[in-house]
N, C-alpha and C positions, 0 to 999 in steps of 0.2 A: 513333495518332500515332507518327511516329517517335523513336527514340531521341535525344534532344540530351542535352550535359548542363546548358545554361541558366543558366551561370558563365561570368564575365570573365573576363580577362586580370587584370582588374585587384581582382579578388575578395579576400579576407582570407585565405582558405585559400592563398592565390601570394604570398607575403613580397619577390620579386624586383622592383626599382626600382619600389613601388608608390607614387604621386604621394601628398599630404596628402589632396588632396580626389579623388575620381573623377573621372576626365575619358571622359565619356562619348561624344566624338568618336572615340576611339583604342580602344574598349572593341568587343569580338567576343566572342560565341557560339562557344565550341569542341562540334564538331559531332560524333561517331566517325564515320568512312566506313568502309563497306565495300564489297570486290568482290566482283564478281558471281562469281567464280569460288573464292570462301572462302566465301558467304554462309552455305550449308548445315551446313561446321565450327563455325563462328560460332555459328549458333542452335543447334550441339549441345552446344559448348564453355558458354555462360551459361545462369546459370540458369537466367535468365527467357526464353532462349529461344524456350518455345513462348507466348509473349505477341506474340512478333515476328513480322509477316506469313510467310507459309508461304513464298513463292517472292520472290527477290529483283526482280522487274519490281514486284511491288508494294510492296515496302518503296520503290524507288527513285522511285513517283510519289509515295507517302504522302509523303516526304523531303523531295522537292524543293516539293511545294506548300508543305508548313511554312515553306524556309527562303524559300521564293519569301514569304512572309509577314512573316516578320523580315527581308526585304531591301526591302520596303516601305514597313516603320514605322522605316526608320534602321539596322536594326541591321548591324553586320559579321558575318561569319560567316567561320569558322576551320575546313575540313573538314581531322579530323585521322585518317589513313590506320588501321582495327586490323586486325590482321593476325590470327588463329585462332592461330596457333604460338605466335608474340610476346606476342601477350596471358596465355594459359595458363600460359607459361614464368614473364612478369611474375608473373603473382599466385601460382605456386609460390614461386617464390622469396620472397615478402615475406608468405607463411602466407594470403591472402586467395582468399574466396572469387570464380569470374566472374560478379557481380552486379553490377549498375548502380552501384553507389558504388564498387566496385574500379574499371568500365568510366568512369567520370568523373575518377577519380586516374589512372588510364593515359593519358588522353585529355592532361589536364592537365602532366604526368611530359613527354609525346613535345613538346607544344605549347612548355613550358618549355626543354626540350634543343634542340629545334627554334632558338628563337631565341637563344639562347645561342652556339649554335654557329656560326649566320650572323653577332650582333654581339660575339661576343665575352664573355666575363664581365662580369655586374653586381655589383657591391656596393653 
């Protein structure tokens, strides 16, 4: 299975404009992507690395059938770009290791800024 991290937008751990009740219309799957031309940094750079398909063609059909799966049953899906440098850099800097729970705060970090920056600050 590919990597997701299988958290909202509108999750508890995301304090930014979170409605009272979930609104499950406006609710996405933030997804990590990667390119094909990092993929190899990538599985050197995390841990769990060698858990992850060996060659990026097939991370990329494992991927897509998943999300082709939650784009089925309703869901939205969020592919949020990680880059090998970017990420490393992130989790030096804030002491964390590159394992899947750092790889779902980054995800989360970029997705968060992301929309911020398009609408503006939330309070």
């Amino acid at each position: 299975m590919p990597d997701v991290s299988g958290t909202t937008l509108n999750s508890s751990t995301e304090q930014f404009d979170a409605p009272a009740a979930p609104d499950t219309s406006s609710a996405a799957i933030l997804v990590p992507w990667y390119a094909r031309e990092d993929y190899s940094a990538l599985r050197e750079v995390m841990e769990d690395g060698d858990t992850l398909p060996v060659n990026y063609d097939e991370w990329l059909t494992q991927a897509e059938r998943f999300l082709a799966r939650l784009s089925r049953g309703g869901m939205g899906i969020v592919r949020v770009k990680l880059d090998s440098h970017a990420f490393r850099s992130w989790c030096q800097e804030r002491g964390l290791k590159p394992n899947p729970h750092s790889r779902t705060q980054y995800t989360h970090e970029r997705a968060k800024n992301a929309l911020c920056d398009r609408n503006g600050p939330r309070f």
